[in-house]
Backbone bond lengths (Angstrom), bond angles and torsions (degrees), N, CA, C in turn:
res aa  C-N    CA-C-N  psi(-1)  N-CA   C-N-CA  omega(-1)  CA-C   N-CA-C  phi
1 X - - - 1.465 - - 1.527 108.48 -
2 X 1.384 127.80 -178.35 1.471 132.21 -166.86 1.915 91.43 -69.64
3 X 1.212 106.54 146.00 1.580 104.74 162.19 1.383 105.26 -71.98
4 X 1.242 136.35 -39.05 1.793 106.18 175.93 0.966 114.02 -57.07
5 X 1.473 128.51 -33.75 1.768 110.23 -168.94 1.534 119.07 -85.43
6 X 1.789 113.47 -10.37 1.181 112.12 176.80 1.403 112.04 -85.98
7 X 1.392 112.52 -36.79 1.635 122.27 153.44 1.668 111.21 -30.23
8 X 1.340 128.27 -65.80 1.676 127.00 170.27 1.184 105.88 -45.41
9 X 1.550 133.71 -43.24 1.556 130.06 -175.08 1.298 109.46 -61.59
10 X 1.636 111.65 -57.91 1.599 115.33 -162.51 1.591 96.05 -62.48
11 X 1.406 112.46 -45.27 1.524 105.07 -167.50 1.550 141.99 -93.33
12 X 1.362 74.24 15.45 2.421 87.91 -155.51 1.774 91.85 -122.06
13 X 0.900 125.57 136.06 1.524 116.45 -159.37 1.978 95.12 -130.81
14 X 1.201 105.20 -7.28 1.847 112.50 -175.16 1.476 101.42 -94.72
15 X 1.587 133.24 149.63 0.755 149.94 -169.01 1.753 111.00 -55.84
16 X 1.939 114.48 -33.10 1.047 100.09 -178.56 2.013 86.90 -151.73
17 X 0.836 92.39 142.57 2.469 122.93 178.78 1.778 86.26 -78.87
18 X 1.097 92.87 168.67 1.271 123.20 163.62 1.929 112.15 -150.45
19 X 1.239 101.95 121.49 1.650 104.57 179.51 1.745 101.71 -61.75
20 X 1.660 110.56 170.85 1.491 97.45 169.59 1.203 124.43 -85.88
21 X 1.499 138.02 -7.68 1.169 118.00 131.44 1.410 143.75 -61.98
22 X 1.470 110.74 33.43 1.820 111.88 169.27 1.645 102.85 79.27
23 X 0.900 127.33 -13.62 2.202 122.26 173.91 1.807 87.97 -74.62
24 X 1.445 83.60 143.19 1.207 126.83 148.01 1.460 106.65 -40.42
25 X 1.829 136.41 119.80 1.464 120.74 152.73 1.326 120.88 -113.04
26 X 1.678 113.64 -15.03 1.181 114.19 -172.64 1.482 97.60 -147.84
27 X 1.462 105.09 140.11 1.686 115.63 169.93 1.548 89.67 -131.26
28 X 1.532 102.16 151.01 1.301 117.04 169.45 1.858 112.35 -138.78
29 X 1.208 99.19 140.34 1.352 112.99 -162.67 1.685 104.39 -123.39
30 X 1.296 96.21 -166.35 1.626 106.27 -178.60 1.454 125.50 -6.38
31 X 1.355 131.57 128.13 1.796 151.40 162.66 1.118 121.36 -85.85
32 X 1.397 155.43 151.23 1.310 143.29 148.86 1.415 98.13 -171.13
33 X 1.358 97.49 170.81 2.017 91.97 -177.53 1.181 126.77 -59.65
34 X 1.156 99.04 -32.13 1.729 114.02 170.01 1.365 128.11 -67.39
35 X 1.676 112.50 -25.20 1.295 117.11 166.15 1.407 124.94 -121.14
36 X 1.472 118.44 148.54 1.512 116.04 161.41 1.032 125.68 -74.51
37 X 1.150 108.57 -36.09 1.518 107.45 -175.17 1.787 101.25 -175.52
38 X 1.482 103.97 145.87 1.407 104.80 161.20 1.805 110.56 -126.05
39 X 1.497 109.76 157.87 1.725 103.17 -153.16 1.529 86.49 -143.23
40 X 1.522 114.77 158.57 0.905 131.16 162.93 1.531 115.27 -140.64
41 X 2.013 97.29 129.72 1.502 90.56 -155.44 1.537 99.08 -106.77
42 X 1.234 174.57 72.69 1.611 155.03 113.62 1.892 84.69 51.02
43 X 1.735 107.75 128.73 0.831 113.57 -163.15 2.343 90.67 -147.78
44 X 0.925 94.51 -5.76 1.503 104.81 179.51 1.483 110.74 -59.88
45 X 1.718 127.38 -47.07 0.665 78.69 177.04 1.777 115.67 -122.11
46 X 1.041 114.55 42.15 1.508 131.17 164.76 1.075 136.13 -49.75
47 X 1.716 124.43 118.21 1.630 117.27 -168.88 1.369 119.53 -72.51
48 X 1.528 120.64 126.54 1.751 123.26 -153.43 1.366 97.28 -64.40
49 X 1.202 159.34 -45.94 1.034 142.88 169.86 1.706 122.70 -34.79
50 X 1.197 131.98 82.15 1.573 98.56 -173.20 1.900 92.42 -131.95
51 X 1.085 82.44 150.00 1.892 104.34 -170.86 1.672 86.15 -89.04
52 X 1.766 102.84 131.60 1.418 105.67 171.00 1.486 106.44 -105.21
53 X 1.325 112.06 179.47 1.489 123.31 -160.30 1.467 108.04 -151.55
54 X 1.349 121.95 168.01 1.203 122.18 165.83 1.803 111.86 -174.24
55 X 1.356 99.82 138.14 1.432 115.16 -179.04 1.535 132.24 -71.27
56 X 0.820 115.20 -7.88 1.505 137.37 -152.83 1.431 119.85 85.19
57 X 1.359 125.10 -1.04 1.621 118.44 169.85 1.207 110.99 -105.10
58 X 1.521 106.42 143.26 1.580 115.18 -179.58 1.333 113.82 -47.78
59 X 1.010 124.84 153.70 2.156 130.52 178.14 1.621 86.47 -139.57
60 X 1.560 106.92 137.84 1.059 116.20 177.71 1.694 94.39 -121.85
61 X 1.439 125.08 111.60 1.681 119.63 174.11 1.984 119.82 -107.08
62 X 1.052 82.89 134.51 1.288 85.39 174.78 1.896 123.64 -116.09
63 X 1.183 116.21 122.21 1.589 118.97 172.83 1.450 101.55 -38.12
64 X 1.426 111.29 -176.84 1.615 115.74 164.08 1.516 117.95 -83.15
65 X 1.799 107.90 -26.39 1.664 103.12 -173.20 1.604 92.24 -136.16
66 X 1.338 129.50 165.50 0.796 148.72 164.72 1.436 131.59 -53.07
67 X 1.697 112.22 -12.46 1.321 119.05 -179.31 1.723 101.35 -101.15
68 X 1.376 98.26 -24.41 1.655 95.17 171.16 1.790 120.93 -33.62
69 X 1.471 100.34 113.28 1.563 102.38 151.57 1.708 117.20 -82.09
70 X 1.676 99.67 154.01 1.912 103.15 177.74 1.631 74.16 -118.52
71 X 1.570 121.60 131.65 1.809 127.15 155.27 1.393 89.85 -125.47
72 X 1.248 113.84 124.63 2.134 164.53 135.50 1.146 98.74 -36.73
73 X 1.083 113.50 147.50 1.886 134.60 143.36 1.215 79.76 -129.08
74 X 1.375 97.11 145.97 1.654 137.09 176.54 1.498 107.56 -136.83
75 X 1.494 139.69 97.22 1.429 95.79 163.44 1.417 133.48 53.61
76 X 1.923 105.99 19.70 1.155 103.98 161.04 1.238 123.90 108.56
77 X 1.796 98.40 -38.43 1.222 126.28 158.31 1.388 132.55 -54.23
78 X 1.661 143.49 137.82 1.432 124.63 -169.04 1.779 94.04 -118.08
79 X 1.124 126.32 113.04 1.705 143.64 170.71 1.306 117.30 -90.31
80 X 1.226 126.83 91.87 1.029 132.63 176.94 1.872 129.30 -82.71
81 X 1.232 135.18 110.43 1.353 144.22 -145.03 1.602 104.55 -118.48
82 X 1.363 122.63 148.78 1.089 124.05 136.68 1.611 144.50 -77.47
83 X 1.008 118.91 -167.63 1.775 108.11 -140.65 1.375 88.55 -75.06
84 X 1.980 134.08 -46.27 1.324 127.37 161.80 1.231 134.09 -74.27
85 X 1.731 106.76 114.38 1.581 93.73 177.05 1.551 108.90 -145.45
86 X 1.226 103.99 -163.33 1.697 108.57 -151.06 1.463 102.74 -149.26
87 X 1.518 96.87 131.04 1.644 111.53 -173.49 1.687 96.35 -126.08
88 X 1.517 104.21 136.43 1.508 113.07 178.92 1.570 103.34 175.53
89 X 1.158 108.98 157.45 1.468 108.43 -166.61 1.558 121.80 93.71
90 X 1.477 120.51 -171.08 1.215 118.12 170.72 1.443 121.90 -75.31
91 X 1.393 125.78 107.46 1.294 103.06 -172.17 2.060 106.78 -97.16
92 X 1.188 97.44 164.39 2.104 96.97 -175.50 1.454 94.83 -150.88
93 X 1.321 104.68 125.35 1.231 114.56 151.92 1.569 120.72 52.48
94 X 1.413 91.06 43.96 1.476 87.88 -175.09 1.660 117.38 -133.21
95 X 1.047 135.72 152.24 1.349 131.12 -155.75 1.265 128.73 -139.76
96 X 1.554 136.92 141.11 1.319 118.24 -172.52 1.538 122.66 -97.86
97 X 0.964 145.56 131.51 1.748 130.21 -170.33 2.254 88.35 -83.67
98 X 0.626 78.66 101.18 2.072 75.74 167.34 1.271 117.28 -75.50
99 X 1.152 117.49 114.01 1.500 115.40 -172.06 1.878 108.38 -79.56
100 X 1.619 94.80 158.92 1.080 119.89 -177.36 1.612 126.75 -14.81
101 X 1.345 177.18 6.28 1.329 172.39 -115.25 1.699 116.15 86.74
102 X 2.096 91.93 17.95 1.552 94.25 156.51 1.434 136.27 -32.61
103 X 1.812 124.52 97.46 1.301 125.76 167.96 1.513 130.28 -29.94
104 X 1.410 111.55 -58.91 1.246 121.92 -145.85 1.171 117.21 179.69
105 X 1.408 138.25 127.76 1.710 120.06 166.22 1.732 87.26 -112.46
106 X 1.419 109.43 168.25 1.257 136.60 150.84 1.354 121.46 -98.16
107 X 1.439 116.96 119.69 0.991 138.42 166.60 1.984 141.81 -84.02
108 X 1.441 131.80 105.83 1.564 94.28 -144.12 1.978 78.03 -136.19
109 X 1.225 112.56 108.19 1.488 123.22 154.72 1.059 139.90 -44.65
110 X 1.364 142.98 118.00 1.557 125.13 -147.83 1.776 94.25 -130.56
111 X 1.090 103.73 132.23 2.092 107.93 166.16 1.967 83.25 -46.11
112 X 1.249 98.57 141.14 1.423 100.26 154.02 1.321 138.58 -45.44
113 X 1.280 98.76 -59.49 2.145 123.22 -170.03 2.111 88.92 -70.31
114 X 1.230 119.40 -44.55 1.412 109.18 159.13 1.331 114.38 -55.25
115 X 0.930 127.00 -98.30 1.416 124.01 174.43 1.810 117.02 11.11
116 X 1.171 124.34 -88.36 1.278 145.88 172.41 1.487 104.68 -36.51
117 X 1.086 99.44 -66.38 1.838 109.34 -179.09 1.120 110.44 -50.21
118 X 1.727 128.00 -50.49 1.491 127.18 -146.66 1.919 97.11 -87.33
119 X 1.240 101.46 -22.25 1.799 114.79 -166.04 1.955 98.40 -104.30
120 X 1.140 102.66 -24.37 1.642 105.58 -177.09 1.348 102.15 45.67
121 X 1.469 112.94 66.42 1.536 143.58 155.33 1.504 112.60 -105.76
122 X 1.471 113.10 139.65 1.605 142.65 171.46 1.746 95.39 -84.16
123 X 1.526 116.54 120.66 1.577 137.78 -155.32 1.924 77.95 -80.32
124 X 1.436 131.63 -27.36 1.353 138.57 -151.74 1.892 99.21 -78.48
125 X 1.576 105.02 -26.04 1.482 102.50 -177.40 1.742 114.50 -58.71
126 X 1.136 88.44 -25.67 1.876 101.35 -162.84 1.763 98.11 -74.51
127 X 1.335 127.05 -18.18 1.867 129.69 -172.15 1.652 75.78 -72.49
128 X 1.075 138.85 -102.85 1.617 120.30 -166.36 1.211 135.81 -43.95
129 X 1.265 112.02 -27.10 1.863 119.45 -164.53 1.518 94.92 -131.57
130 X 0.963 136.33 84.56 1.679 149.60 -172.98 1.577 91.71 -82.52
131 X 1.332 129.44 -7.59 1.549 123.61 -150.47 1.200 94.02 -173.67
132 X 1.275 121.06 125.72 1.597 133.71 -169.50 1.416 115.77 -178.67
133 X 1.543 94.38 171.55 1.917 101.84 -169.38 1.926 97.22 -80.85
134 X 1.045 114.72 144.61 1.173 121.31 173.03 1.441 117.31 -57.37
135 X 1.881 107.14 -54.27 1.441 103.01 173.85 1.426 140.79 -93.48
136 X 2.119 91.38 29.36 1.518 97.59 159.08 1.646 118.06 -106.38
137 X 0.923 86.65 40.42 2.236 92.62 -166.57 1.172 92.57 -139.24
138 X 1.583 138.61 -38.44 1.611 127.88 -175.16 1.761 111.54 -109.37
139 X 1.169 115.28 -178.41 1.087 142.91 -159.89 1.157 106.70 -82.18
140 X 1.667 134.73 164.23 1.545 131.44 177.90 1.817 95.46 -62.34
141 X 1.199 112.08 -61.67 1.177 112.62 -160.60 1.646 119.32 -50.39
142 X 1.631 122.96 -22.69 1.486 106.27 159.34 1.486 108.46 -92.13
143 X 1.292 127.68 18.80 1.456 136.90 166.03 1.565 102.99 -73.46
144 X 1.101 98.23 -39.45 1.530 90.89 -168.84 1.998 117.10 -99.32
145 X 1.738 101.99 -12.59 1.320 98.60 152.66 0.651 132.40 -69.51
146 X 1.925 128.27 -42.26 1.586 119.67 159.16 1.085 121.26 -50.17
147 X 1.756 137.05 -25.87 1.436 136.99 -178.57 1.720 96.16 -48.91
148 X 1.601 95.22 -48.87 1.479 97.31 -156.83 1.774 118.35 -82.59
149 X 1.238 101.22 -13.53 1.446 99.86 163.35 1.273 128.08 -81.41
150 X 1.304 107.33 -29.68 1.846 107.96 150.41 1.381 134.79 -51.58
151 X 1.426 106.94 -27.61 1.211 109.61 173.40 1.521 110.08 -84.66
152 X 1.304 134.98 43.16 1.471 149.30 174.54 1.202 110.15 -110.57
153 X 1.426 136.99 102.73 1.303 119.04 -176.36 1.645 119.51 -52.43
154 X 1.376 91.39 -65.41 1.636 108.67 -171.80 1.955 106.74 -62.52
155 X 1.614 115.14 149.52 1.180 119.47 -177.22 1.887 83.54 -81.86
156 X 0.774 122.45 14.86 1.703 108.87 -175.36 1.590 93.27 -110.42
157 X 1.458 129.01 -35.05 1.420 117.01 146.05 0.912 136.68 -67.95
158 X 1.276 130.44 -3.47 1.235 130.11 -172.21 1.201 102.57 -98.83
159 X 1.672 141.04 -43.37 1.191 150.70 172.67 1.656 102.32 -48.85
160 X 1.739 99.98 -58.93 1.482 91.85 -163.10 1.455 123.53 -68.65
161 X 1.481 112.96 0.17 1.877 131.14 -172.64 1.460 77.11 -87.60
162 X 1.158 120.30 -66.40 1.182 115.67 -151.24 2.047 116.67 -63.64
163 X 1.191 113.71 -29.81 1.155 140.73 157.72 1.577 111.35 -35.46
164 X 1.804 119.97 -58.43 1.050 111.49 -171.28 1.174 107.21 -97.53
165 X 1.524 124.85 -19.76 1.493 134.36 -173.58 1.919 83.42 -55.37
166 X 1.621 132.96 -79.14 1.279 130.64 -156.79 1.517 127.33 -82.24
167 X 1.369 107.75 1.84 1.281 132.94 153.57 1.845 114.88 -63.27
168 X 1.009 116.07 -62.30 1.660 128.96 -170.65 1.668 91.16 -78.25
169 X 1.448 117.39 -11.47 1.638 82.53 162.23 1.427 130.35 -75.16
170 X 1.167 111.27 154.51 1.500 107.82 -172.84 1.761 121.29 -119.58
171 X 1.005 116.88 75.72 1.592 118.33 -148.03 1.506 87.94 -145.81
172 X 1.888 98.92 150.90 1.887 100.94 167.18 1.374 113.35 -60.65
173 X 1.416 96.73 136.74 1.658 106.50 178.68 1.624 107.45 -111.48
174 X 1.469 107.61 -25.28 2.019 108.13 174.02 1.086 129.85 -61.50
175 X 1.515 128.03 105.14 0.961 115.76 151.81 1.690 140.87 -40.39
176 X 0.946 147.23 148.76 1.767 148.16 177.42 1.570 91.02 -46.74
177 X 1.285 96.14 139.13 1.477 117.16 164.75 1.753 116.30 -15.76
178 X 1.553 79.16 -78.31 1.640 105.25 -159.74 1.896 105.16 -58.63
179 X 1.352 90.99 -45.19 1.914 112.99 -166.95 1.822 76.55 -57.33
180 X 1.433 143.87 -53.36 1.494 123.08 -157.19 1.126 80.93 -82.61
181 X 1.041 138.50 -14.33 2.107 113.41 -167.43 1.423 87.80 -100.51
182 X 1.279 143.17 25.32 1.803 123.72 177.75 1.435 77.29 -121.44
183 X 1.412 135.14 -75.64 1.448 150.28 159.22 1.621 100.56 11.79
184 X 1.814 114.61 -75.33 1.255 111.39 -162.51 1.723 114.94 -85.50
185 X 1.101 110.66 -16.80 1.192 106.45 171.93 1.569 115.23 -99.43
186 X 1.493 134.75 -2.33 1.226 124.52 126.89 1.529 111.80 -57.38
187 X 0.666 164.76 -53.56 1.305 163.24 161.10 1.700 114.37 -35.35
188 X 1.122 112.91 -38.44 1.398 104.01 170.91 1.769 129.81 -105.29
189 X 1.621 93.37 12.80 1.280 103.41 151.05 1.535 124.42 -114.69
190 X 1.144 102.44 14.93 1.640 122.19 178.05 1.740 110.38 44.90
191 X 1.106 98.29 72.47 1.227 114.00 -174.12 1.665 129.78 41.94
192 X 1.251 111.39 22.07 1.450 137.56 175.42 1.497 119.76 -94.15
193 X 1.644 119.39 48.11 0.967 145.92 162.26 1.198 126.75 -136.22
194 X 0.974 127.65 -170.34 1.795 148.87 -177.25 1.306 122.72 -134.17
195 X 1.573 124.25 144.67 1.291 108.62 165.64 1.077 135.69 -27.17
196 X 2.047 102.34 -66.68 1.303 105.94 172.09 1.530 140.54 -33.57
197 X 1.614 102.94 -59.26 1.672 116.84 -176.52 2.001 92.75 -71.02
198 X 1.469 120.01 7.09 1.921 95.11 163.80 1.204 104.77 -112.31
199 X 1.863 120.98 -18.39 1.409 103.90 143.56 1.597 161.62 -30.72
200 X 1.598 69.09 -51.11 2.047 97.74 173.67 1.672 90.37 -88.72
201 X 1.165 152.56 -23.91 1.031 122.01 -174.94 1.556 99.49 -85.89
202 X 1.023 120.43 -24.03 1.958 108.75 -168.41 1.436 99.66 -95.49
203 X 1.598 132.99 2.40 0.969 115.91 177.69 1.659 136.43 102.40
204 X 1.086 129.05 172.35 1.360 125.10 162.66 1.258 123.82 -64.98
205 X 1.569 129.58 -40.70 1.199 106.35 175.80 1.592 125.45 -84.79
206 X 1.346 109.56 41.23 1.354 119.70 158.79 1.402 114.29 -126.14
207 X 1.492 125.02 126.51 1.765 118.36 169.11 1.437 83.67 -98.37
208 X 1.794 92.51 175.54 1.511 103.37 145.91 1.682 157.64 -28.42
209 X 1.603 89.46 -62.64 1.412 93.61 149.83 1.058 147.23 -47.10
210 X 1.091 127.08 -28.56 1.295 140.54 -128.34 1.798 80.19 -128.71
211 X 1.396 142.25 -51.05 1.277 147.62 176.21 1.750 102.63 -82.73
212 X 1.133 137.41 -4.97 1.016 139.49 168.49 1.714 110.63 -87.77
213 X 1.432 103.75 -41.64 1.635 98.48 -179.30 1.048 124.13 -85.83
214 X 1.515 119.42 -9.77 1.250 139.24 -176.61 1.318 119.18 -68.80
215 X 1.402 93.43 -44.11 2.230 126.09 -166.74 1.581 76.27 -76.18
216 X 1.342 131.18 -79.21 1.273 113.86 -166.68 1.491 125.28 -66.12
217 X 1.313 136.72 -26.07 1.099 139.47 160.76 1.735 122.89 -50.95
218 X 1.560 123.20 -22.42 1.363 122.06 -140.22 1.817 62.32 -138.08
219 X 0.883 149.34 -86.80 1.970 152.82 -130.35 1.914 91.67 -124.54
220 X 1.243 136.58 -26.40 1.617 107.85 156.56 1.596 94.35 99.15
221 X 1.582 117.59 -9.89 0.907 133.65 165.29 1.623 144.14 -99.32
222 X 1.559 140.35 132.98 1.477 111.95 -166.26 1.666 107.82 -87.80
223 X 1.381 117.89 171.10 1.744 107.76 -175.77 1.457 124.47 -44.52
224 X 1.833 100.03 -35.70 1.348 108.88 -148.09 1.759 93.78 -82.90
225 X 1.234 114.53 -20.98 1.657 115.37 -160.64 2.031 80.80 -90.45
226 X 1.063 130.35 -52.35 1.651 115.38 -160.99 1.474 91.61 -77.34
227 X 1.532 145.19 2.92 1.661 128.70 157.68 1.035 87.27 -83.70
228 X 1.237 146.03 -44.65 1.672 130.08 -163.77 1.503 108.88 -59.51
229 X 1.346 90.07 -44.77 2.205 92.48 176.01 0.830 134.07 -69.25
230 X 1.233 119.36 -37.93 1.977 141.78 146.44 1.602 102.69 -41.60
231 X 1.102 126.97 -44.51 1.680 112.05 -167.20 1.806 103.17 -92.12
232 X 1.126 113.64 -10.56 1.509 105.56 -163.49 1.153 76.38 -112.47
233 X 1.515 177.64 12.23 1.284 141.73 110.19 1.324 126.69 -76.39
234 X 1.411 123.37 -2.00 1.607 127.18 146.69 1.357 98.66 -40.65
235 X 1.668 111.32 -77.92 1.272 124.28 -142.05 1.700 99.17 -78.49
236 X 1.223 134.75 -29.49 1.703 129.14 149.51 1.470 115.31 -57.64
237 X 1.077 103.54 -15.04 1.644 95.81 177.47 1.759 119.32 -86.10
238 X 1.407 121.16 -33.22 1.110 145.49 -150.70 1.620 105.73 -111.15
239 X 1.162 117.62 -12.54 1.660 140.29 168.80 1.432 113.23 -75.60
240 X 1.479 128.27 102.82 1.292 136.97 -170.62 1.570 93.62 -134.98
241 X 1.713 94.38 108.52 1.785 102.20 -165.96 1.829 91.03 -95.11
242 X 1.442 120.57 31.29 1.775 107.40 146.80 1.988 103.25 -115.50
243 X 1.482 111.44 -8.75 1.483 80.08 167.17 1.570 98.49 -143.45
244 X 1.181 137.15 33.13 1.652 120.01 -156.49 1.984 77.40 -144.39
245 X 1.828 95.92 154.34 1.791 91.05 162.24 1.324 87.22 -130.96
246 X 1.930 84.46 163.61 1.697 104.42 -149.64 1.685 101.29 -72.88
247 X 1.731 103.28 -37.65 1.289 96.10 -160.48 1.336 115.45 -69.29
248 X 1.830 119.49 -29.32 1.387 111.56 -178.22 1.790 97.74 -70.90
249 X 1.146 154.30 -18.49 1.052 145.09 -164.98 1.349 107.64 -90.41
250 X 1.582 126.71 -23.58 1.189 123.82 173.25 1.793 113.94 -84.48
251 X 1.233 100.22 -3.07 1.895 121.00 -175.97 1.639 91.66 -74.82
252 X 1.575 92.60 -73.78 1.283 111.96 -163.62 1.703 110.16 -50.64
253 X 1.363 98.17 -19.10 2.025 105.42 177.46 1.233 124.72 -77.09
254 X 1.472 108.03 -8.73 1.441 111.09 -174.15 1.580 108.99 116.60
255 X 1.454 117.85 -15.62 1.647 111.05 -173.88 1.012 129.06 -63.10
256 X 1.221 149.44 149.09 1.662 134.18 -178.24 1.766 104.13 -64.27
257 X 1.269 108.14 -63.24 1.453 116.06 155.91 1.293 120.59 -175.03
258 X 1.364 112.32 -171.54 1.543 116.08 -157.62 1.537 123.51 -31.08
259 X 1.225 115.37 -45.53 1.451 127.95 176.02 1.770 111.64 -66.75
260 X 1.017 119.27 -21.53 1.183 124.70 179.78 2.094 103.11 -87.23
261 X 1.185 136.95 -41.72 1.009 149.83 146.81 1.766 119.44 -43.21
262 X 1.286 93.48 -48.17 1.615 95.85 176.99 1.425 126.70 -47.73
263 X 1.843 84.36 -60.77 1.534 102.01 -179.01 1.759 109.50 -61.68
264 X 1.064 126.79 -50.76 1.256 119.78 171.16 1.661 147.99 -48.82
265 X 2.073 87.86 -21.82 1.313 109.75 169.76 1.344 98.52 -65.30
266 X 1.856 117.92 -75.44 0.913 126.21 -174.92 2.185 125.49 -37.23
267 X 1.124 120.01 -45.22 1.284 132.26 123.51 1.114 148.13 44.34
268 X 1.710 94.80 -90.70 1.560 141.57 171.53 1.197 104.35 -105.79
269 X 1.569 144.07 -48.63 0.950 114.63 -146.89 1.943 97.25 -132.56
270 X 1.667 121.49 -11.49 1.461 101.35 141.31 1.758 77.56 131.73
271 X 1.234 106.67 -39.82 1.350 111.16 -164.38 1.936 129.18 -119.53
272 X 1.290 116.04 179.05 1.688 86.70 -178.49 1.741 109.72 -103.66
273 X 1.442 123.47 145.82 1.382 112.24 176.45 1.279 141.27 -9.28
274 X 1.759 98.48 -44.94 1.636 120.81 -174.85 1.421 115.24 -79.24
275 X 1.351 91.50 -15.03 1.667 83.81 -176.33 1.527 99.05 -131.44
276 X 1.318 114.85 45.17 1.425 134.31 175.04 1.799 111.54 -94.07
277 X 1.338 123.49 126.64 1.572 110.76 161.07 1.693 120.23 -82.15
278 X 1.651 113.51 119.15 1.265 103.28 173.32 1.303 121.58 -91.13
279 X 1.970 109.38 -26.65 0.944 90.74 148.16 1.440 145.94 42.78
């Protein structure tokens, strides 16, 4: 999804943000085991260029109507999507063109081990296609639930179909013990750790391996690449270029230093800081 709006997720913890001019930027709706969160973003007045991102958890987005196209730049490349699609994996350098007097997309967060289970998707599709059409990865049969959630006028039906449609599934949603205890406490050092120190924190009965096959088995990802993703949207998140500087904030994130941050901006997001819109 756009890095500003996953930036509001990682960092805004109240049901609804306010931009600093007083708009509305983030609403958040429906919970269930299966989901983290579902969001609705105001997209009016957003610059069409926007670099997408992703954390290691699945994002399921939806246009407002069903005829909606999503078209990518990649590297130059032009990717053309339908109105549902899905960001997960490593994403690089890749970008959304936002069309013309775009309303709004919906945004809907999935537990991982849900995710996979409820869609009976391989986490391995996302190492090439980090960003894809929704109804080339699933089955007719959620082809035809999204048919039918489009046919909801109101986004207040559409949430609430969608609400009971992933609620009444009934599938494992737990992750392994250890994989949520490496997960949340990378997470609550905002990616300002190391393998090692989540080793030593979980103990002996975890090696490497064993947290290495897991990260990719359960998120498609290895430990060391989802701390890298966790710390570089901390540290993009927490960067306010009218009163904060980038480089002590990329210090303070865990980076060795600036050049080590740079390259990663550039990276992820296609381009260099300085000639970044924060905007």
């Amino acid at each position: 999804m756009p890095i500003k709006f996953l930036k509001n997720i990682k960092l805004d913890t109240s049901a609804r943000s306010k931009s600093s001019n007083g708009k509305e930027v983030l609403y958040k709706s429906f919970v269930n085991k299966h989901i983290l969160g579902a969001y609705l973003f105001p997209c009016k007045d957003l610059e069409s260029n926007q670099p997408l991102f992703n954390d290691g958890f699945p994002s399921l987005i939806f246009m407002p109507r069903s005829s909606d196209d999503v078209v990518l730049k990649k590297k130059g490349e032009t990717i053309k999507l339908k109105s549902a699609w899905v960001c997960c994996g490593i994403i690089q350098d890749t970008h959304w063109e936002i069309p013309d007097g775009l309303e709004y997309i919906m945004v809907i967060r999935f537990n991982p081990a849900s995710f996979y289970s409820i869609f009976n998707i391989d986490p391995a599709i996302f190492q090439s296609a980090p960003v894809c059409g929704f109804r080339d990865i699933v089955d007719e049969k959620w082809c035809l639930i999204i048919d039918k959630m489009y046919e909801r006028e109101s986004i207040k039906d559409k949430i609430k179909f969608l609400d009971k449609v992933f609620s009444s599934c009934n599938i494992e949603n737990n992750l392994p013990y250890f994989l949520q205890a490496a997960i949340d406490h990378i997470d609550e050092q905002r990616g300002n750790t190391t393998v090692a120190d989540l080793l030593r924190k979980l103990g002996s009965k975890v090696n490497h391996k064993w947290l290495h096959r897991n990260f990719v088995k359960y998120l498609g990802i290895p430990p060391k690449k989802y701390i890298s993703l966790q710390r570089f949207i901390y540290a993009y998140g927490h960067y306010d270029p009218k009163g904060s500087d980038l480089f002590d904030i990329a210090l303070r994130s865990g980076y060795y230093d600036y050049n080590h941050f740079f390259k990663e901006f550039k990276q992820y997001l296609g381009i260099a800081p300085s000639r970044y819109s924060w905007g």
